[in-house]
DRENFI-863168 format. One record per residue (C-alpha): residue in three letters; x, y, z. Coordinates in steps of 0.02 Angstrom, whole numbers, padded with zeros to 5 digits, always signed. Layout:
<recs>
alaXYZ...
</recs>
This chain:
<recs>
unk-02898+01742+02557unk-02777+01759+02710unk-02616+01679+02602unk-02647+01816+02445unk-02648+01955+02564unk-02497+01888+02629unk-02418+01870+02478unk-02498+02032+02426unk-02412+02126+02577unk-02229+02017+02522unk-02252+02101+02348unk-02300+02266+02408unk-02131+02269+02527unk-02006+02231+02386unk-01973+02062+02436unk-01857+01980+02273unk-01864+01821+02370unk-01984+01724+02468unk-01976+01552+02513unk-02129+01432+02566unk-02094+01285+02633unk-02239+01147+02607unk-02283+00988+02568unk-02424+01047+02448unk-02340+01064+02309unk-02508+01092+02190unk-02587+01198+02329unk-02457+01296+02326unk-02453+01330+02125unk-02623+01348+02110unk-02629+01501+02242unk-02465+01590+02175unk-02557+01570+01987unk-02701+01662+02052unk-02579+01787+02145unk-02496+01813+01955unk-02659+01844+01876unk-02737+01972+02005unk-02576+02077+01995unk-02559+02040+01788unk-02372+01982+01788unk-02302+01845+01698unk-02293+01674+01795unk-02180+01528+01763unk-02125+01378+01843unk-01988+01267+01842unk-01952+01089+01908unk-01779+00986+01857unk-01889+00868+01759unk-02002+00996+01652unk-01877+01141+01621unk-01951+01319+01644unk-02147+01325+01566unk-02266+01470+01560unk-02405+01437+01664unk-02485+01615+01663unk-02486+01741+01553unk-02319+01797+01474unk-02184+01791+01329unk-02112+01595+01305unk-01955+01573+01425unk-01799+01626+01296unk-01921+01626+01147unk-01991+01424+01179unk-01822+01355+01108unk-01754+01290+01253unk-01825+01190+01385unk-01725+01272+01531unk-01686+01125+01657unk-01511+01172+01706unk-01528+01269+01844unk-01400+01374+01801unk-01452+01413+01643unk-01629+01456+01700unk-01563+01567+01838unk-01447+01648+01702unk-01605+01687+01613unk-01695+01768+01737unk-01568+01877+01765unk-01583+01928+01573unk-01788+01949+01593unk-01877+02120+01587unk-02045+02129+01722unk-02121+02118+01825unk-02126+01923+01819unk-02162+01789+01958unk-02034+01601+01939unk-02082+01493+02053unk-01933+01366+02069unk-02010+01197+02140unk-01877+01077+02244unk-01736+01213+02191unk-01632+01175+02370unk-01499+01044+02325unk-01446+01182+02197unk-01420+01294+02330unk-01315+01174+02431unk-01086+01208+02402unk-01164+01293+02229unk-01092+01471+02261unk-01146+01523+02072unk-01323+01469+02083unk-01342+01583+02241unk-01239+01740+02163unk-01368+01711+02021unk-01511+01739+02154unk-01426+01889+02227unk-01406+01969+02074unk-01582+01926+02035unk-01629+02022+02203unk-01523+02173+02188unk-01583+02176+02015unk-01754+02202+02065unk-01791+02386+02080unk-01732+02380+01880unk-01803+02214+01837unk-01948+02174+01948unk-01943+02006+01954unk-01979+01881+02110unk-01920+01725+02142unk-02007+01599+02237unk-01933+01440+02306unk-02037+01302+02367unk-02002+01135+02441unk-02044+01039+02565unk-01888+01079+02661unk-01772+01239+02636unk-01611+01296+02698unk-01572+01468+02631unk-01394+01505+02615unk-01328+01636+02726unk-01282+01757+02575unk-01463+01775+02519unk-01553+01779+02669unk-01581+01945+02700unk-01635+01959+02530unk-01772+01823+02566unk-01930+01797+02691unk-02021+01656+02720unk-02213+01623+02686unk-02303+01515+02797unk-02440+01445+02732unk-02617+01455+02838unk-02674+01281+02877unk-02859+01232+02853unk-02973+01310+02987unk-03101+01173+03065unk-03242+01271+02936unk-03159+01206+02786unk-03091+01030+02869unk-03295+00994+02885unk-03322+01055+02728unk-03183+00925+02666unk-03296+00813+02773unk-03460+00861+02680unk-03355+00858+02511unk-03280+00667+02551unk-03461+00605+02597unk-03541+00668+02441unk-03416+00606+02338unk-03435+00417+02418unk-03626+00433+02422unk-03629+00448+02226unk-03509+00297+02225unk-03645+00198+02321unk-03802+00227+02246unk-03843+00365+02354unk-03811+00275+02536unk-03747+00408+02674unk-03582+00384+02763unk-03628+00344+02947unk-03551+00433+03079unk-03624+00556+03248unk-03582+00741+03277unk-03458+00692+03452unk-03361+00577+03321unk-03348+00706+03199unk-03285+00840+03327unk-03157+00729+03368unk-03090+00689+03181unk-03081+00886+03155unk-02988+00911+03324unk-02859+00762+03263unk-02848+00828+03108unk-02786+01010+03143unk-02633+01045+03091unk-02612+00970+02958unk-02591+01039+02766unk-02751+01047+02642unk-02694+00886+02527unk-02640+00799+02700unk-02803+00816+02764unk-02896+00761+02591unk-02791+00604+02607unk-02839+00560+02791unk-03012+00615+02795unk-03047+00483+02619unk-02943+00336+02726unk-03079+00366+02851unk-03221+00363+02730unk-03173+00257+02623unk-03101+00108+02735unk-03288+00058+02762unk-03440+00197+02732unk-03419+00256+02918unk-03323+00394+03023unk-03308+00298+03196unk-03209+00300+03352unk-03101+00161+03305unk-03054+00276+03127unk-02957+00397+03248unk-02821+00290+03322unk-02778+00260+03133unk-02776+00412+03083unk-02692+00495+03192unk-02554+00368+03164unk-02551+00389+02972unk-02563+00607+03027unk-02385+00556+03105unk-02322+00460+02984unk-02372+00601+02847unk-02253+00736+02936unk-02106+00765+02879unk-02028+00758+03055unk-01858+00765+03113unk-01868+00737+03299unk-01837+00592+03389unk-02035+00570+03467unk-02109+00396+03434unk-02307+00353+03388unk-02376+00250+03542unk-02521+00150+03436unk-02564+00053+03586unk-02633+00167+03735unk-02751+00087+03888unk-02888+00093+03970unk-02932+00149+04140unk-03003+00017+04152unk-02845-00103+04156unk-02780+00021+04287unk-02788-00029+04458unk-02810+00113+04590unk-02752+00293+04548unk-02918+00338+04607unk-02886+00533+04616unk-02780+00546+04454unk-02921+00478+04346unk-03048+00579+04463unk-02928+00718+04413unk-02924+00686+04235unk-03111+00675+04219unk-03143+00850+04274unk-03022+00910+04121unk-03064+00782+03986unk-03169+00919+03878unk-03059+01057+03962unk-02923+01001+03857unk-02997+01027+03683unk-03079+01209+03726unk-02969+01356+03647unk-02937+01438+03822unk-02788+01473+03938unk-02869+01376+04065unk-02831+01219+03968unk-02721+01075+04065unk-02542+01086+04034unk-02480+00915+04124unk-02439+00807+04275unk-02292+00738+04355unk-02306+00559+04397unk-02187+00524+04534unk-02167+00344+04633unk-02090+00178+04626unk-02016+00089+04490unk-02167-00034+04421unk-02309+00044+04496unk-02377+00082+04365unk-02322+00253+04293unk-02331+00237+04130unk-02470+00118+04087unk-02565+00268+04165unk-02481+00367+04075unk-02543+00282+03910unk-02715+00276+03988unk-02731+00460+03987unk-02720+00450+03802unk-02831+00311+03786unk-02954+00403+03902unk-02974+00561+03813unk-02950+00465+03646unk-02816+00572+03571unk-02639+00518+03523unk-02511+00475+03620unk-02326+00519+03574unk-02156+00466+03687unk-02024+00565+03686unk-01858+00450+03725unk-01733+00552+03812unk-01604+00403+03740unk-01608+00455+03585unk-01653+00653+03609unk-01452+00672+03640unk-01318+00689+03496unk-01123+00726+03519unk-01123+00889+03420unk-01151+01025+03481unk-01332+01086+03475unk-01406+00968+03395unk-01471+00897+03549unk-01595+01053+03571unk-01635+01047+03402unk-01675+00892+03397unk-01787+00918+03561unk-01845+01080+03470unk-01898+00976+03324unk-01985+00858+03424unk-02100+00968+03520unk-02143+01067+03373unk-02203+00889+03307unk-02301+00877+03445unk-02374+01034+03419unk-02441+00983+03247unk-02502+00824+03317unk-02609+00900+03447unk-02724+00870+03540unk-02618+00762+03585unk-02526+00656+03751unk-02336+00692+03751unk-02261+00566+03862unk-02091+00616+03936unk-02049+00430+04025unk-01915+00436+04151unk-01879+00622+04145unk-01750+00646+04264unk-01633+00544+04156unk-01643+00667+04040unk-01631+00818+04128unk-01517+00768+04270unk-01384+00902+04281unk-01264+00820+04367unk-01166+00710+04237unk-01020+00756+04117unk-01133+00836+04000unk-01218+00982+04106unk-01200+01084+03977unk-01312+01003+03872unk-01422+00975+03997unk-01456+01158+04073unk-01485+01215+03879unk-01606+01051+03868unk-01703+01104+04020unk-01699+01296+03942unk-01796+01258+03768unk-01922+01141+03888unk-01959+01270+04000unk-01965+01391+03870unk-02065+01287+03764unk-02183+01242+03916unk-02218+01422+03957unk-02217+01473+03780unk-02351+01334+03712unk-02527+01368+03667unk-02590+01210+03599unk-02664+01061+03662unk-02501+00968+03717unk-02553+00856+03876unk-02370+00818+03957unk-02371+00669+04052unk-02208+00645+04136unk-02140+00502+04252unk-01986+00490+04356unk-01925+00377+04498unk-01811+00501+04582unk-01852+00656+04620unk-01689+00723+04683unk-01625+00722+04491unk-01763+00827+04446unk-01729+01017+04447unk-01839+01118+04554unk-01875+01240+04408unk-01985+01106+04335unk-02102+01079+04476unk-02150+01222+04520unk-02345+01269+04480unk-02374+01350+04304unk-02252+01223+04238unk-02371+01059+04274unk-02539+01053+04363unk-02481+00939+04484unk-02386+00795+04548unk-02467+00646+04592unk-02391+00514+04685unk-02425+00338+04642unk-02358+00230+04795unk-02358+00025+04833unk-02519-00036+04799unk-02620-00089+04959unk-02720-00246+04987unk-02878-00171+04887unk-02793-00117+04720unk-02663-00275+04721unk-02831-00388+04713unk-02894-00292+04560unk-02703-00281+04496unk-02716-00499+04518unk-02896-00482+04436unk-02848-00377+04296unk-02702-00489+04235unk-02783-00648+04253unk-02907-00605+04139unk-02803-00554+04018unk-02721-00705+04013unk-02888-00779+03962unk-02893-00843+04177unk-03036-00850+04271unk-03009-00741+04402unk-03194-00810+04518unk-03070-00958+04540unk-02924-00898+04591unk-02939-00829+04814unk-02874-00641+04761unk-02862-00570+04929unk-02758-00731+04995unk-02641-00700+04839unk-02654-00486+04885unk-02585-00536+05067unk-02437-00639+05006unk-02397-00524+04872unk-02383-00375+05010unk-02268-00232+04970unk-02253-00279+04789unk-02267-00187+04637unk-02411-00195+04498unk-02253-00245+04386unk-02195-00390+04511unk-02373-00463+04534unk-02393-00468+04328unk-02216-00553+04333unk-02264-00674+04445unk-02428-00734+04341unk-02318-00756+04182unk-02189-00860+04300unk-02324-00943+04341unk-02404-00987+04174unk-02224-01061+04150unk-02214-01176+04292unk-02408-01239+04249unk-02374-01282+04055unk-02203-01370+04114unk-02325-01506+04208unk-02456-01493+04059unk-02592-01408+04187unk-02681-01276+04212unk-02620-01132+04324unk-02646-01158+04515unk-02667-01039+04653unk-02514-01116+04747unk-02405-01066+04573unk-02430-00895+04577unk-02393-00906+04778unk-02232-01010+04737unk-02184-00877+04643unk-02219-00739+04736unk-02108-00820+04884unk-01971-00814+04764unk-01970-00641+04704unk-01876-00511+04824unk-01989-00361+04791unk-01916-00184+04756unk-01992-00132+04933unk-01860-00246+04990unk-01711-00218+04877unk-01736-00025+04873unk-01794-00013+05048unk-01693+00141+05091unk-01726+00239+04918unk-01916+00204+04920unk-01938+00273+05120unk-01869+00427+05091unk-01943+00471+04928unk-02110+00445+05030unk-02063+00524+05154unk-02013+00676+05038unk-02200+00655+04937unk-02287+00654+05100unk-02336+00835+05109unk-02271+00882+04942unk-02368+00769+04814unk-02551+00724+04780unk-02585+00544+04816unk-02632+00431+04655
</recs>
């Protein structure tokens, strides 16, 4: 087993400390118990609630008269103890924290060990190893479950329902089941026992509509400390007028995506007028390829001391990491990354770890980022190798503002064979996907003030009084056409 030899290798190196950081708390036991008994050295562990218990082979902790909960006394003891021995000291970090004689205790414990031969292992969910130990200590990182034994988790699940049921087989099809595996990589052994029963045992079935939820409970399961947010609700292509090439674009790399290869997608830039409809494709791409979608909010990514802003970006793509195959929506990017406000700073080291991280990444992370204005974008980001390419979704014309009027009326339960969509396209020239939607709802409003249905001449009066962006941003929207003209992919 890949963690023993591990271990085995920690052991072998003289290692007093080593700390593994997990949420498997029983995993974890259960492999450092079998680590004990293949090298024949005593094995304890201690929590603040049980005390320090034998749960190898070895003498009673100070002779079985004392339970040992204090963690001072129980790192006193240690020190005290002959080898070679193995404590495993579960949730041990808010001992470490302004506790300078709990960590001279471990020091002694580790410069003691050439004498006394005895390890100590911390474990915890989270650990911060004070600075006077740590090169005394490494860290053990846990392998996750390889897609082998997340089907045989699968298998195990289905058999375990089936005798539950008088024998009746949990329904599901092999393209359903790859994706489950790919969404549940990642993850730790008990984590995935808990989502893969939620998807069994919600209803006898592994489906497509299981994934959505579980990759939302997946999220909710890590311990994370960025500042990303779980978009439940992605779209459809469907309810996405025009952006003919992008989705052409994205079809070509749906399976792409999911192959362990360096030819896998890395992004796209989606550059072009406020409302157009940016980021509804943006949640379509997630929707499409039916994988999660995550948003990073620049708002919250920045914090007044210093450096927590990268780690908090840090933090957040490493989430998205563990959540992939995943979409990581960046919305609005060059508010983030604009380096020319008081904080440039900040900024440059911001765009530093993303680029890094970009470059860096081998998993499936899909970036999907928008921005209205490229000019506060920084030209390292746009250059190929970064993204795959920048599309550039412009006004709709005549065609994709009739579907745009189709696609919202029927969503608003309207019938949209009664409504003249290319009259309402004509007056609605030069306006946004946004705008149009705006004007339905105004609409809607004027109709149910009267105690009537919706009219065609409502949706006109209220196109006649909106002032389009094409008209209040004249100057801004020509030129960033004019700059996307030979530099951009058309949507």
């Amino acid at each position: 087993m890949a963690d023993t030899k591990d271990l085995n290798v920690l052991l072998d190196a003289k290692v007093p400390i080593i700390g593994i950081e997990s949420p498997d708390e029983q995993r974890v036991l259960a492999l450092l118990l079998r680590f004990a008994m293949q090298r024949q050295v005593s094995f304890y562990e201690w929590t603040i609630t049980r005390g320090l218990k034998l749960s190898g082979f070895g003498p009673q902790p100070n002779g079985g008269d004392s339970e040992l909960d204090d963690p001072e006394e129980v790192l006193k003891h240690i020190t005290q103890q002959q080898g070679p021995g193995l404590y495993v000291l579960c949730d041990f970090h808010p001992y470490l924290k302004d506790e300078p004689k709990h960590i001279r205790y471990l020091k002694d414990i580790a410069l003691a060990y050439e004498q006394q031969q005895n390890t100590i292992v911390l474990v915890s969910h989270k650990l911060d190893i004070p600075s006077e130990i740590s090169r005394l200590t490494a860290n053990l990182d846990l392998r996750l479950p390889s897609d082998e034994e997340l089907m045989a988790m699968v298998r195990s699940q289905a058999q375990e329902w089936a005798q539950k049921n008088q024998g009746q087989k949990v329904r599901t099809d092999s393209r359903t089941l790859k994706k489950l595996i790919a969404n549940l990589r990642g993850v730790s052994h008990a984590d995935a026992q808990l989502l893969i029963r939620h998807a069994v045992y919600s209803d006898g079935a592994i489906t497509e509509s299981d994934i959505p939820d579980i990759n939302k409970l997946k999220f909710e399961l890590m311990d994370g400390e960025g500042v990303l947010h779980f978009e439940y609700d992605t779209e459809r292509f469907s309810n996405v007028a025009g952006l003919t090439n992008l989705k052409s674009w994205l079809g070509l790399r749906r399976d792409a995506l999911l192959e362990a290869t360096s030819d896998r997608p890395k992004g796209v830039l989606l550059l072009g007028v406020q409302g157009g409809g940016k980021s509804l494709a943006a949640k379509a791409v997630a929707g499409f390829w039916s994988i999660p979608l995550l948003r990073l909010d620049f708002g919250t990514l920045y914090n007044k001391y210093f450096g927590e802003t990268e780690r908090n970006l840090r933090n957040s793509l490493k989430q998205a990491e563990l959540m992939a195959p995943c979409v990581l929506w960046m919305d609005e990017i060059e508010k983030g990354l604009a380096t020319g406000g008081g904080d440039n700073a900040t900024a440059h080291r911001i765009m530093g770890t993303l680029l890094t991280w970009m470059a860096e990444n081998e998993e499936p992370v899909f970036i999907v980022a928008t921005s209205n204005d490229i000019s506060g974008l920084p030209p390292e980001l746009m250059r190929k190798g970064r993204l795959d390419e920048i599309f550039f979704v412009d006004l709709p014309d005549q065609a994709v503002r009739e579907e745009i009027f189709r696609i919202h009326l029927a969503k608003r339960d309207l019938d949209p064979t009664t409504f003249d969509l290319a009259a309402l396209a004509t007056t609605a020239q030069d306006f946004t996907g946004a705008e149009i939607e705006e004007a339905i709802v105004s609409a809607r409003y004027l109709a149910a003030a009267r105690d009537d249905q919706i009219q065609q001449e409502d949706i006109r009066a209220a196109l006649d009084r909106t002032y389009p962006i094409s008209v209040l941003r004249a100057e801004s929207i020509q030129a960033l056409r004019e700059w996307a003209a030979d530099r951009t992919v058309p949507a």
